[in-house]
Wavefront OBJ file of the C-alpha trace (Angstrom):
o trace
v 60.370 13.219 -0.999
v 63.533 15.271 -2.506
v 65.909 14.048 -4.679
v 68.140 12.543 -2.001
v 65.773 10.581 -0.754
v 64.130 9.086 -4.043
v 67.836 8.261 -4.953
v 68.286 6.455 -1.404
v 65.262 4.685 -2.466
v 66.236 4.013 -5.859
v 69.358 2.444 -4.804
v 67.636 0.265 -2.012
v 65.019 -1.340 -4.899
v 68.307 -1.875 -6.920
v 69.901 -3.665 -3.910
v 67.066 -5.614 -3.416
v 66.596 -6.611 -7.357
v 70.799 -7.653 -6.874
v 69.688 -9.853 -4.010
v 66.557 -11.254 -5.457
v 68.639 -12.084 -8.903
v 70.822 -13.713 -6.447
v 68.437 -15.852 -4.623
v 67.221 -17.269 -7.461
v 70.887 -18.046 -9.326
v 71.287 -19.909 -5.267
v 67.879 -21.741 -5.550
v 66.621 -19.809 -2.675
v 63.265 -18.527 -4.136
v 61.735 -20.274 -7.138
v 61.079 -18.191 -10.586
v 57.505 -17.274 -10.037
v 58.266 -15.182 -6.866
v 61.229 -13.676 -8.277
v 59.573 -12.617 -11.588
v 56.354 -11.563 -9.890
v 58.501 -9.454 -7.133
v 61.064 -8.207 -9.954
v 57.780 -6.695 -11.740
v 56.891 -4.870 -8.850
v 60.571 -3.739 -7.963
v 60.359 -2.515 -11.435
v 57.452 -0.510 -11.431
v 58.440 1.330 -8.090
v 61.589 2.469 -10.490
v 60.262 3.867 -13.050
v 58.043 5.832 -10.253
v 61.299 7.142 -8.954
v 62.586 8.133 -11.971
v 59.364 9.770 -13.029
v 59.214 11.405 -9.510
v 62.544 13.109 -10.315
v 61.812 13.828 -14.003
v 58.727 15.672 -13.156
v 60.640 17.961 -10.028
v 63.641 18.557 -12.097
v 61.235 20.202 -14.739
v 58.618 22.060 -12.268
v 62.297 23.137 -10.975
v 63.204 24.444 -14.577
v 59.860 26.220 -14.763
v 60.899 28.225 -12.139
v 57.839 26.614 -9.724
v 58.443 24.606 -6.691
v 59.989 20.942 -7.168
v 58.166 19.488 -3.819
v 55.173 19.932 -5.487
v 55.387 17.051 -8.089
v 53.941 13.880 -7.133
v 54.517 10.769 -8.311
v 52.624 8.926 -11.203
v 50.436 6.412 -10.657
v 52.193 2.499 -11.749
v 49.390 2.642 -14.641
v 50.508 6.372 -15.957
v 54.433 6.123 -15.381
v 54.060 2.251 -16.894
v 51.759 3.450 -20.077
v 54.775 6.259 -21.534
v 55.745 5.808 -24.797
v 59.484 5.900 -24.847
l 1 2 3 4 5 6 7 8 9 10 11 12 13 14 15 16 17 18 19 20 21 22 23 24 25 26 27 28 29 30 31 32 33 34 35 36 37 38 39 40 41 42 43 44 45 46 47 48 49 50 51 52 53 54 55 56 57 58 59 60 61 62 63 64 65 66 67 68 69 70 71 72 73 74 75 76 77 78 79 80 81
């Protein structure tokens, strides 16, 4: 992926955290799903981010950006911040 597409992406996960947060303020879906889906929808962010973070600095290195891959949810989840 290049950076226009993970920041398509990024912005449809954001969308669809908006519409979950909305569901549940509506009564559509109960708490459990949205919490458990929210998680996940989290996750897949900080993937993004780390996906971009890691070409942006093979790009500073002078090396090619579309070789980064993305994290594992375990790795990009475990950072210390």
């Amino acid at each position: 992926m290049d950076e226009k597409q993970i920041f398509a992406r990024i912005d449809s996960l954001v969308a669809e955290e908006h519409d979950l947060r909305t569901k549940r303020v509506q009564g559509a879906i109960d708490p459990e799903t949205e919490s458990a889906r929210l998680r996940s929808l989290e996750e897949t962010l900080d993937q993004c981010w780390d996906l971009l973070r890691r070409r942006r600095a093979l790009k500073d290195a002078g090396e090619n950006p579309d070789d980064a891959k993305a994290g594992d949810v375990k790795q990009v989840e475990g950072y210390l911040q």
